[in-house]
N, C-alpha and C positions, 0 to 999 in steps of 0.2 A: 390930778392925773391918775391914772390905773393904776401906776404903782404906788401912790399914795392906799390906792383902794387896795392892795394888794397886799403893801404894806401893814394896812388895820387889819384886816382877814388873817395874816401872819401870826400880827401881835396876840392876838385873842386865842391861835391855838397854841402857839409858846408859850402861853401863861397857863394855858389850861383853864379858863376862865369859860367852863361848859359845862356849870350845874346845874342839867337837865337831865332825864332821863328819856324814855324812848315813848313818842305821844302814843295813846292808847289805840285798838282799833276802830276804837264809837270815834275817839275825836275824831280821828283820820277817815271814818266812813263821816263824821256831819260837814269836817270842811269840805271834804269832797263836793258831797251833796249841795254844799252853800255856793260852793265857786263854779260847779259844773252840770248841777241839777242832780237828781234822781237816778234819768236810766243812764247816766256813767256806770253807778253803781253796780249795774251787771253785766260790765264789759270790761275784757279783762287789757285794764289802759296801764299802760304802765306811768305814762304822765301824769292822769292824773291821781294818782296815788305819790307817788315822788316827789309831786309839786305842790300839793295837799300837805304831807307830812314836812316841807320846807318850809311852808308859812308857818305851822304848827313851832317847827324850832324856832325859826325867827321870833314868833312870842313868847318862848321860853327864855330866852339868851337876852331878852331885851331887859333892863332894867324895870321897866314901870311895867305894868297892865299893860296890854294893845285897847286901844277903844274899840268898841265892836259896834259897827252899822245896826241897823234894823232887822238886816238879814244876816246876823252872825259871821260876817266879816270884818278884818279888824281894817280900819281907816288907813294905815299905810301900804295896806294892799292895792288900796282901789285903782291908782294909775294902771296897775300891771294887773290888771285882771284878762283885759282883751286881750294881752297876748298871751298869756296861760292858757284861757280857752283856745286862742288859733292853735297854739299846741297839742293839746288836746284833738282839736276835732282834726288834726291831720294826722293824729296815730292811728284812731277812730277809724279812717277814709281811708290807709292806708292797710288795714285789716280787715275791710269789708268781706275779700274773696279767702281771709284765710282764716274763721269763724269755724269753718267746718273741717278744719283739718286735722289729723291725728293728731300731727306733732306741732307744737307751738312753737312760732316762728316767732324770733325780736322782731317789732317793725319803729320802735319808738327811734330810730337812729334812720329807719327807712329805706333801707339798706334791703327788704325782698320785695321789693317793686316791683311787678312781673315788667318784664318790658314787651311791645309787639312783637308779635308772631305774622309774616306776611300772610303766612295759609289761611289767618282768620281774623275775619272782616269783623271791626271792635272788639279787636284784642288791646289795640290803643287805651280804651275810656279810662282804666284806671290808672296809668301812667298820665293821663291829662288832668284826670281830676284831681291828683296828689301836686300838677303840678298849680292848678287855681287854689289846693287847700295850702301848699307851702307859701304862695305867692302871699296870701293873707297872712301869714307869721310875719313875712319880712316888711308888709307896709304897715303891723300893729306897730313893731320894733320903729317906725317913721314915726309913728303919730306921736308915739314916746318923745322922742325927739325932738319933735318939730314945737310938742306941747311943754316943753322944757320944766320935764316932773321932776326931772334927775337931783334938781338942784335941791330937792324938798327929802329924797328918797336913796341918798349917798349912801350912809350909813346901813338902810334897811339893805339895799343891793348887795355891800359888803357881807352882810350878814346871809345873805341867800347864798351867795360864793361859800364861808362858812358852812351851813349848814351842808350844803352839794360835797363842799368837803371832804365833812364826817362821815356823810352817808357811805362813800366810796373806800374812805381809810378799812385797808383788811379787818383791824380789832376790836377800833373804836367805835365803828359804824354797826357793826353785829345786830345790835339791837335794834337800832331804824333799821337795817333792811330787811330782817324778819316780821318786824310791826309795820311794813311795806307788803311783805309778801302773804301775809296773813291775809292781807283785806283782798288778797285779788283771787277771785272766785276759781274755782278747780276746774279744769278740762278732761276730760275722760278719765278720770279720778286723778288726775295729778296733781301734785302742787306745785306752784309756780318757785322753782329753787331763788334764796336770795343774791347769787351770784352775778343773777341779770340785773340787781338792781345796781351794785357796781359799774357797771357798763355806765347803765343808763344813769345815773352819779354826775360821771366825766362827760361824758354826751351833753350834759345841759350844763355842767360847769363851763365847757368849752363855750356853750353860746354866750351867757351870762359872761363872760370874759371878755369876747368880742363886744360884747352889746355894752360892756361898759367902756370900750375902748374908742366905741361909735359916738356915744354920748358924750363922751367929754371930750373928745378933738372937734365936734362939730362937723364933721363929715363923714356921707355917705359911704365912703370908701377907706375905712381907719388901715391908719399905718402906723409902723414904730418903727423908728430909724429909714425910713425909705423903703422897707419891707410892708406891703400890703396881708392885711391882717384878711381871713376867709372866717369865718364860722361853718360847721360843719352843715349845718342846715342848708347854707348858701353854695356849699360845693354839692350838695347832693341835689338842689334845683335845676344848679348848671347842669349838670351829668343829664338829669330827665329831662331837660327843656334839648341839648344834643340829641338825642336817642328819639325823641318825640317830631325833630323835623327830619333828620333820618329818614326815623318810617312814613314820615310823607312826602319825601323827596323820591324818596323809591315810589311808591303807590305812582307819584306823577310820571317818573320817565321811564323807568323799569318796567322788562316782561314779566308775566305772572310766574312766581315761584315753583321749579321744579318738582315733581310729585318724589316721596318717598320712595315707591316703588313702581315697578315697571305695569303697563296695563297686564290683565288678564279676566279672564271668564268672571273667575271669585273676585278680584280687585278693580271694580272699574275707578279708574283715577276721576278725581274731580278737576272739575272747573275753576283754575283760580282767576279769570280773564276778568271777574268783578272785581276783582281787589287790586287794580290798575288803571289805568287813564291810558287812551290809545296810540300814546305818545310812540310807541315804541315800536309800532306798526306804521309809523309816518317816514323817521330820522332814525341815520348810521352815521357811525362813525369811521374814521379812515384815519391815513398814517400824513400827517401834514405835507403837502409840498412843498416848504419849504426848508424839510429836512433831508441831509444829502443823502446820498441811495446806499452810501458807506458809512453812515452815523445813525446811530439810533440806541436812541439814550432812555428809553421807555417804551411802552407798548399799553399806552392812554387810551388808546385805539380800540382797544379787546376790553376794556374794562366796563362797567356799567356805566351807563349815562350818570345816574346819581352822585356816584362817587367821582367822577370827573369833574363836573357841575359843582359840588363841595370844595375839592381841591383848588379848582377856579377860585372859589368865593375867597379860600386863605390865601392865593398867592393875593388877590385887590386887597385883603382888610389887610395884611403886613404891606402894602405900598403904602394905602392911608397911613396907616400907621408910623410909619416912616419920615415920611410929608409933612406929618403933620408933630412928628417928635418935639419939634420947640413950641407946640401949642400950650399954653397952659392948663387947659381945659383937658389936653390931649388924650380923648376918646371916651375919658369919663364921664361927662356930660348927656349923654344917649343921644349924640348926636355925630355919630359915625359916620351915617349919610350925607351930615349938612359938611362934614369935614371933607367932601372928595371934593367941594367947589375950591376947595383951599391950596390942591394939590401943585409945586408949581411945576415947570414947564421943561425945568433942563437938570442935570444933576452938574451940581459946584465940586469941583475935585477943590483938593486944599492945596494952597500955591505952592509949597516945596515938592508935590508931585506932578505940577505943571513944571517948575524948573528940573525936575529930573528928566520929565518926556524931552525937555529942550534940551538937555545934554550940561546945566547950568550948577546941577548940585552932583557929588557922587554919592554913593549909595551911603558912605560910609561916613556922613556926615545927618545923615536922618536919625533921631531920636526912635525908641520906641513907643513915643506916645503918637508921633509922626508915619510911623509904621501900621498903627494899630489902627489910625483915620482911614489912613491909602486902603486896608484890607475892610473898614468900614465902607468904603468907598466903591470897593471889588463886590462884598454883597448886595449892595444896593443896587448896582446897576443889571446885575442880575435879577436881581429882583423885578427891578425895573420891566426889562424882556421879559419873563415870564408871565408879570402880572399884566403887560399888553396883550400877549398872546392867550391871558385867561379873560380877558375882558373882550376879547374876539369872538372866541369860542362861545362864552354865554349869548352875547348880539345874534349871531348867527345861528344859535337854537333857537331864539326867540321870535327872529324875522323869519323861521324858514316855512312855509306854507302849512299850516292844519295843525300849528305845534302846542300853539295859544288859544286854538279853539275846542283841541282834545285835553288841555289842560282844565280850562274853563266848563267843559261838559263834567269834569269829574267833580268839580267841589272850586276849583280854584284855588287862590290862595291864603283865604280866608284862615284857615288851620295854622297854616304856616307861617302867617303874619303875627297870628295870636301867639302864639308861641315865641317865636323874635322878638316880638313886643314886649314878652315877660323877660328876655335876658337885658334888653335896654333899660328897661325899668327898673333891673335890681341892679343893675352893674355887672351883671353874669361876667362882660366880655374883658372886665376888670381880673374878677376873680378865678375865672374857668377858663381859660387860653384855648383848649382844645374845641369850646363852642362858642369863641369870642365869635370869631366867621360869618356867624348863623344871624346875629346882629343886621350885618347887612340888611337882612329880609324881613325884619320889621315892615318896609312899606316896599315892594316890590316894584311897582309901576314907578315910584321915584329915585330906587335904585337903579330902574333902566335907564331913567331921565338923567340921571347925574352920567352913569357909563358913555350913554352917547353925546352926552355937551362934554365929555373927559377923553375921546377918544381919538380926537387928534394932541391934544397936547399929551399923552400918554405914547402916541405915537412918535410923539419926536421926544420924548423924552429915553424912549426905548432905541431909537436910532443914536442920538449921542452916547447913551450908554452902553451898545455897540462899539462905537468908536472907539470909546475909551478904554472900553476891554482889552483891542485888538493894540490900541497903544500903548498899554501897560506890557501887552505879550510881547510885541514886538522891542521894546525896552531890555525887556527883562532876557528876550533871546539874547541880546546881543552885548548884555552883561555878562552870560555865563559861557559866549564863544570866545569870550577872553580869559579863560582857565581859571585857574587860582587866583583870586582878589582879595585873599583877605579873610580871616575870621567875621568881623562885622557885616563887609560885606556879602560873604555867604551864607548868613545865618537871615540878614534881608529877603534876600532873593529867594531864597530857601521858604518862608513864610509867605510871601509873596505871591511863589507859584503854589504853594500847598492853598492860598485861599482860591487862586483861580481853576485850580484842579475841584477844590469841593462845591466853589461857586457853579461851575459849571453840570455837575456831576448830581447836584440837589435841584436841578431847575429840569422841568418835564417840558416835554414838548407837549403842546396841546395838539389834538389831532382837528380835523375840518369836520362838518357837520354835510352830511350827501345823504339821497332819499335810498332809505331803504327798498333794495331788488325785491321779487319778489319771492325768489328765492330764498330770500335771506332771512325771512317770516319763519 
């Protein structure tokens, strides 16, 4: 297990059994060169110097000699070679556009990603291409896996954890991270201070953690105690792969971006009408009719098509979600889509809240595990209504005249699939909740397919869930027009309405989809 591996990495620095001293910078410039070629050498990577001078410890610390290849690597290297490189070349890709800057920016954690700018058309490319170079770190970390090295490369791994360490330890590390920052070439006369190799220490310790916690559970998805494990690599794909459909959910429905400044003689504004799809020159939005003329719980209506469109996508993926909670598989499998077939048709309240609507239990006979279902029960069906009324709203941008052919003019969904396709693929919608959503749009045209064969039983699913709201309220009125009942009693009811007050209160109205006046241009 990990903590076994955890455990040896422990024992080795409690004993202090680390007679080695700090690998030189020829070594650390020829492992480099062995593991990453040549022009590494004049780029200032922090990986691969970090992970260069890790192997270097790892065959210091090792008992015997390492055997060394033909190319000056030593033989327990070889499984982990591929993924050192994708390390590498995504520090690399992620520094392309900051080569030429005064100040040097960390990027080995990947953390100054520019992100898009709507004003300028392929401001995207590097936030995509970091996410095709991350994408290749997390399928090396599979092959690993799937090629079951681990069992051969236990100890070496421990020993990488080890060495990450030292590097990071304030005192004992001193000398690896000066014989780190030695090799990495100077920018505008600077020298790379060894405090960033600290950072970057823990940075890859972190992964090596997860990565050995993947490896020996056997699953894609590692957990410990029911807590899902993330490596940081993996939260910072999530994060790009969100931010990357984002900008092209805006691009498809959204007007072009407002100018900085107001026109005039010296400032003529530009044109941003290329950096959109004509979507937004077809479809408006408005205030639903079926909200009363006295209620109005949001204002979806004013907001951008994108962002509604989004919100849409999370109220469906927490219905799936939902639905599909006794699944085994449930959601991790990358098959999100195929789980809306599975959704079923009515919501089951749990029977001691069917005998309280009949008058059969009193309040003050319900446990708090019986409490906690019922207000289980109150989110859901809210849930329920919203996520019909967001699976309305999507249909109906989709069916409304010129909507799918101004889409289709600008690119399509090609971009956007690619991209959902990387979060299914890694399990993004496991690890990164905030772009689990995005999921969905993996395959577009079959998410339609599934919304409109799910569109009547989501409708009557939404109508019982109504019902039951309105008989939980009416319940719950007519327990508390009988005054004082009781501590237990009021402390029920009390929860009860607090869920149906926030249940109600967190669910948006989706507004209708009407052709834009032409005024309104």
């Amino acid at each position: 297990s990990y903590g076994a591996t955890k455990a040896f990495t422990d024992a080795l620095w409690a004993e202090k059994a680390l007679s080695f001293g700090a690998p030189s910078k020829a070594s650390i410039r020829q492992r480099c060169i062995d593991l990453f070629g040549s022009a590494v050498w004049t780029v200032p990577c922090v990986a691969s110097r970090i992970l260069s001078c890790v192997s270097l410890v790892v065959d210091m610390i090792s008992k015997e000699p390492p055997t060394l290849q033909a190319n000056g690597v030593p033989k327990w290297l070889l499984p982990f070679i591929p993924l050192l490189k994708a390390y590498v070349d995504a520090e690399i890709a992620a520094m392309e556009e900051d080569l030429d800057r005064t100040i040097n920016f960390c990027v080995f954690d990947f953390s100054s990603i520019s992100f898009p700018v709507d004003m300028e058309i392929g401001s995207n490319h590097q936030l995509e291409t970091m996410i095709t170079s991350l994408s290749k770190v997390l399928r090396q970390m599979r092959v690993i896996l799937s090629a079951n090295h681990f069992s051969d490369s236990k100890i070496e791994i421990a020993k990488i954890l080890l060495a990450l360490h030292c590097i990071a330890a304030p005192l004992e590390g001193e000398m690896l991270r000066k014989a780190c920052a030695e090799t990495m070439p100077t920018r505008n006369g600077m020298e790379w201070p060894q405090s960033r190799f600290i950072t970057a220490a823990e940075f890859y310790r972190a992964e090596f953690e997860v990565f050995v916690t993947l490896l020996e559970s056997g699953s894609e998805v590692p957990s410990v105690h029911g807590v899902i494990l993330s490596n940081p690599l993996t939260q910072r794909l999530g994060t790009l792969c969100g931010s990357a459909v984002r900008f092209h959910l805006r691009r498809l429905f959204d007007p072009p971006p407002e100018a900085y400044t107001i026109h005039h003689d010296l400032n003529h504004i530009k044109d941003f009408s290329d950096c959109r799809a004509e979507t937004f020159e077809i479809v408006a939005m408005c205030s639903s009719d079926d909200l009363p003329a006295n209620e109005s719980k949001c204002t979806l209506w004013d907001s951008a098509i994108s962002y509604v469109f989004s919100l849409a996508l999370r109220y469906i993926y927490a219905y799936v979600q939902f639905y599909n909670k006794d699944n085994s598989n449930n959601l991790t499998d990358g098959n999100v889509l195929k789980d809306m077939s599975n959704i079923t048709s009515n919501i089951s309240l749990i029977s001691s809240l069917e005998n309280v609507l009949h008058g059969a239990i009193d309040f003050s006979a319900l446990s708090a595990r019986e409490i906690r279902a019922i207000i289980g029960d109150i989110y859901a069906s809210y849930n329920s209504i919203t996520a019909t009324q967001a699976a309305d709203f999507i249909l109906d941008l989709f069916s409304f005249p010129g909507v799918l052919c101004a889409i289709q003019k600008a690119g399509g969904w090609t971009d956007i699939e690619r991209i959902s396709g990387t979060i299914v693929e890694h399990h993004l919608d496991v690890h990164c909740e905030n772009e689990a959503h995005f999921a969905l749009l993996s395959d577009v045209e079959y998410f339609i397919h599934q919304l409109t064969s799910n569109q009547m039983s989501m409708t009557a699913t939404s109508v019982s869930s109504r019902a039951a709201l309105d008989n939980i309220t009416k319940c719950l009125q007519k327990v508390t027009e009988q005054g004082d009942c009781g501590d237990i009693v009021n402390d029920n009811v009390r929860h009860l309405l607090a869920a149906l007050y926030d249940g109600k209160s967190l669910s948006p109205e989706f507004p209708d989809v009407i052709e834009l006046l032409p005024d309104e241009t």
